[in-house]
C-alpha positions in Angstrom: 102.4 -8.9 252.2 104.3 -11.5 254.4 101.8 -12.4 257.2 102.7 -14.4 260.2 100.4 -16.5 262.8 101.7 -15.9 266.2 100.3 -16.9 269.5 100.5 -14.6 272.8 99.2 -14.9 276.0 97.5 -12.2 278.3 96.0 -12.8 281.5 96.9 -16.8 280.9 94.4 -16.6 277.7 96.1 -17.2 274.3 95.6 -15.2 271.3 96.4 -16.0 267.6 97.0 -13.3 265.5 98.0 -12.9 261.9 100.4 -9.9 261.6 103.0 -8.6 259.3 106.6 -10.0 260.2 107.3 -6.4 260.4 105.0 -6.0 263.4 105.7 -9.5 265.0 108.4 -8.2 267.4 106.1 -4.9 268.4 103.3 -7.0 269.2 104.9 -9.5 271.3 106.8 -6.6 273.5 103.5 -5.1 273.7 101.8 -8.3 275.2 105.0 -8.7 277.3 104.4 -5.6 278.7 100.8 -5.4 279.5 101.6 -9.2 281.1 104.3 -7.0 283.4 102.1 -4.4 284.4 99.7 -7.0 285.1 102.4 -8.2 287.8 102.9 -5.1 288.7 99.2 -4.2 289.4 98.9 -7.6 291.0 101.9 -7.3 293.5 100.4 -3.7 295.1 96.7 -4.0 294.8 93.7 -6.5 295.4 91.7 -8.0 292.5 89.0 -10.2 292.2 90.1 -11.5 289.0 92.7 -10.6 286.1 89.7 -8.1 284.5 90.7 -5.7 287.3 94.2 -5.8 286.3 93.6 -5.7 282.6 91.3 -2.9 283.4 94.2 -0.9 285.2 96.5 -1.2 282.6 94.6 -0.2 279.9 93.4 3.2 281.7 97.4 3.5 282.4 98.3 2.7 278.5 95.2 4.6 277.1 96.8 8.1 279.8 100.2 7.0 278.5 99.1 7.4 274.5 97.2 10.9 275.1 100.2 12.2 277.2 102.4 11.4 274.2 100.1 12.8 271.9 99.4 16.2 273.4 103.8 16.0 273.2 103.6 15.7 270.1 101.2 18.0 269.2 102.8 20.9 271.3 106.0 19.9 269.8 104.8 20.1 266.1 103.3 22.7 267.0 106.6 24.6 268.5 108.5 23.4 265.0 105.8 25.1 262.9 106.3 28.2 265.1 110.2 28.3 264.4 109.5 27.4 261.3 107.6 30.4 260.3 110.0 32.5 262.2 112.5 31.3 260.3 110.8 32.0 256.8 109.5 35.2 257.8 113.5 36.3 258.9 114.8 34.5 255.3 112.2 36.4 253.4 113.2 40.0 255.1 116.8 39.0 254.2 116.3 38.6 250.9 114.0 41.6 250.1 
């Protein structure tokens, strides 16, 4: 286990964190991009403070991460279809 304290920053507040060098460079591109949607948000909408914002993007992360789950789903789904189609043609063709 090779742990790492890193520091990021959301909504000006800093954050340590102890994480796996593994994760380090996925953790800081995911606090790099909540900071840009942030931006984002900011440039196009009023807010009374950076809760608002943080708000936002988490609803549009959270819709992001079911939208690619119900993908997948459908899409592991589809493979075990073919799949079975697949045995079921194998199996009649060597009978």
């Amino acid at each position: 286990m090779d742990e790492l304290s890193i520091t990021v920053v959301i909504a000006d507040r800093p954050y340590k964190l102890k994480v796996e060098r593994s994760e380090e460079e996925g953790v800081r591109k995911a606090a790099k991009a909540i900071e840009e949607q942030m931006e984002k948000y900011a440039s196009y909408f009023q807010f009374k403070d950076k809760q608002d914002l943080l708000a936002m993007v988490a609803l549009q992360f959270s819709s992001s991460t079911i939208d690619l789950e119900e993908q997948l789903r459908y899409r592991d789904n589809e493979m075990l279809d073919k799949l079975a189609e697949i045995d079921k043609v194998l199996t009649e063709h060597l009978s």
